[in-house]
C-alpha positions as CSV (number, residue, x, y, z in Angstrom):
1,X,0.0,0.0,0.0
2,X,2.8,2.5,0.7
3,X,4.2,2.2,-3.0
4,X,0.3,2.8,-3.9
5,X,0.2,6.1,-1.4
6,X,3.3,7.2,-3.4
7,X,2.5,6.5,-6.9
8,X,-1.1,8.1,-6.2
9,X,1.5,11.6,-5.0
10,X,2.9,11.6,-7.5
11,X,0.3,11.6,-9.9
12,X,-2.1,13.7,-8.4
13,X,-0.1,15.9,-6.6
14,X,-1.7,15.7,-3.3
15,X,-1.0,12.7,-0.5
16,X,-3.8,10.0,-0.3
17,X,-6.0,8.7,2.6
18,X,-5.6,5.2,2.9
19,X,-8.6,2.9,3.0
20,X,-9.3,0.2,5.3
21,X,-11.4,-3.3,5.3
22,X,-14.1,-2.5,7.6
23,X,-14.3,-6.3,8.4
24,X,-12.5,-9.4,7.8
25,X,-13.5,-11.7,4.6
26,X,-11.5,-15.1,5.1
27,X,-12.0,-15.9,1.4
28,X,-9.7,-13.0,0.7
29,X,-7.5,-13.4,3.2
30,X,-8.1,-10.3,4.8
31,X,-8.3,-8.9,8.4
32,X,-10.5,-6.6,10.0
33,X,-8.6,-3.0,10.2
34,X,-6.1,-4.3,7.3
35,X,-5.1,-1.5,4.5
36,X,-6.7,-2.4,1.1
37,X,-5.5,0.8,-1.2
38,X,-5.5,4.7,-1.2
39,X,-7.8,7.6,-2.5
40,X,-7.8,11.0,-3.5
41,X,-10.1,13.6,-4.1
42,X,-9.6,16.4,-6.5
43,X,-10.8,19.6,-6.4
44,X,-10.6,23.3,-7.6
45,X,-6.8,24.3,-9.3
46,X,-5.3,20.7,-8.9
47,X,-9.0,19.0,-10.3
48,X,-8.3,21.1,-13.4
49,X,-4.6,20.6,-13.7
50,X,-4.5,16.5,-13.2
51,X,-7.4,16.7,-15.8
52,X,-6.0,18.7,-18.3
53,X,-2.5,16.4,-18.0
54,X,-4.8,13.4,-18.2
55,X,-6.3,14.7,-21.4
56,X,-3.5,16.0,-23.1
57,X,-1.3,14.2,-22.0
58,X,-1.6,10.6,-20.5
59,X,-4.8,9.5,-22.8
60,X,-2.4,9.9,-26.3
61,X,0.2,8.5,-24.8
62,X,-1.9,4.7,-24.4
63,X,-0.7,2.6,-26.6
64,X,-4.1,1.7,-29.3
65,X,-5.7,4.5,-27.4
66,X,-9.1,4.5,-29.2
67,X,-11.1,6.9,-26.2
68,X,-12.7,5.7,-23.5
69,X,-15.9,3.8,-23.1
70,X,-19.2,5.8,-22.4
71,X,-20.2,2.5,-20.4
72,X,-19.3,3.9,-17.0
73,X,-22.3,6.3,-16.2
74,X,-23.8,6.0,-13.2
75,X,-27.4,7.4,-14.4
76,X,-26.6,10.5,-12.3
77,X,-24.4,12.1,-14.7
78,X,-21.5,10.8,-13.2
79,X,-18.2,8.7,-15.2
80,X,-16.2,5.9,-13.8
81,X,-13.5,4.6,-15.7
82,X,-10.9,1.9,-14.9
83,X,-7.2,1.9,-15.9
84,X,-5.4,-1.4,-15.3
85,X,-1.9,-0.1,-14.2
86,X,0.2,3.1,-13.5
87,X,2.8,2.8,-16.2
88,X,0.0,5.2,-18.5
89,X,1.1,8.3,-16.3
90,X,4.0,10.3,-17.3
91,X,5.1,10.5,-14.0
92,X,5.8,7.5,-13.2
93,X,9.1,5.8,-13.8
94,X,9.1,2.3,-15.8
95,X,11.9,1.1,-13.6
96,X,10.3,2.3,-10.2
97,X,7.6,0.0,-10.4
98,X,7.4,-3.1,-7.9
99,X,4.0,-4.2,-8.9
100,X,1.7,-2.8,-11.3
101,X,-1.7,-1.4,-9.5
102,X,-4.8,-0.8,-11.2
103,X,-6.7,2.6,-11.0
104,X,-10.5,3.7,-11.3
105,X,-11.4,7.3,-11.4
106,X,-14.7,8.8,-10.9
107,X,-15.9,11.9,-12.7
108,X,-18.4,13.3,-10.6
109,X,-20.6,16.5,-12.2
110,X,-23.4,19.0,-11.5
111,X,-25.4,16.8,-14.6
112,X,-28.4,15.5,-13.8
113,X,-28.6,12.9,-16.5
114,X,-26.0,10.7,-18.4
115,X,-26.6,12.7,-21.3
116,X,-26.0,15.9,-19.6
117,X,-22.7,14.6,-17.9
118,X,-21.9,13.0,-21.2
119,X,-22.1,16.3,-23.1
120,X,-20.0,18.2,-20.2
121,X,-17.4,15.6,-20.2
122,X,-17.2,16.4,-23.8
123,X,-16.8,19.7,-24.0
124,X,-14.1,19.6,-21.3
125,X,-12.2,17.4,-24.0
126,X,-12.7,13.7,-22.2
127,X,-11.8,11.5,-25.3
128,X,-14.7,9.2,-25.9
129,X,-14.9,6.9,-28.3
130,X,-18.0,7.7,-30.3
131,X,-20.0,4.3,-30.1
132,X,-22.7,5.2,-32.4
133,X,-20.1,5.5,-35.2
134,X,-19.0,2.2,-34.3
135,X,-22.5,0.7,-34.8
136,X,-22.8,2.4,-37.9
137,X,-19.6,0.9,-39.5
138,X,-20.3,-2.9,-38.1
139,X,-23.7,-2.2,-39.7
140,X,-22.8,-1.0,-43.2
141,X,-19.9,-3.9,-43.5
142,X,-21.9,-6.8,-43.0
């Protein structure tokens, strides 16, 4: 967890909280009390800052980046998405990594609907990949 805490530092620029198991779960392996991983949240200068380097920055730099799924919306307006490790941010040194960790963010706006935050998300410069172009495509080859 402490190479997690430092990674997520470095990333964000701010120092995580750690998270805790609030009870033990023997099929895991895991105690009550025991550190599970670390969280961050982002707001005002350093919101727009990690999101503008994740934009114009990280996202290109995925190798057969093709945008993100519009899957992850909660109905509310709000985005998850899921990375599976760390090596995507710039940040991060290749040869400092002990063990690759997986990251979810969640985009959470004023939108009231999925549409709305979709549209937001958008205009901010999120990368989607356009879905309904996608469709079209599959539809006209076959």
């Amino acid at each position: 967890v402490d190479d997690a805490v430092a990674e997520i530092a470095k990333i964000t620029g701010q120092k995580p909280s750690i998270t805790y198991s609030k009870k033990a779960v023997a099929n895991f392996k895991l105690r009550e009390g025991e550190a599970l991983g670390a969280r961050v949240t982002l707001r005002g200068a350093r919101m727009w800052e990690f999101l503008h380097r994740f934009i114009n920055v990280t996202a290109p730099n995925i190798r057969d980046f093709r945008g993100i799924s519009g899957k992850g919306f909660d109905g509310r307006g709000n985005y998850a998405v899921g990375f599976p490790d760390q090596s995507i941010f710039p940040e991060i040194e290749l040869d400092q990594i002990k063990r690759t960790i997986g990251f979810d963010f969640i985009f959470v706006t004023s939108a009231k609907t999925n549409d709305e935050g979709r549209a937001l998300l958008t205009e901010l410069g999120l990368p989607f990949r356009d879905t309904k172009k996608a469709e079209t495509t599959e539809g006209a080859a076959a």
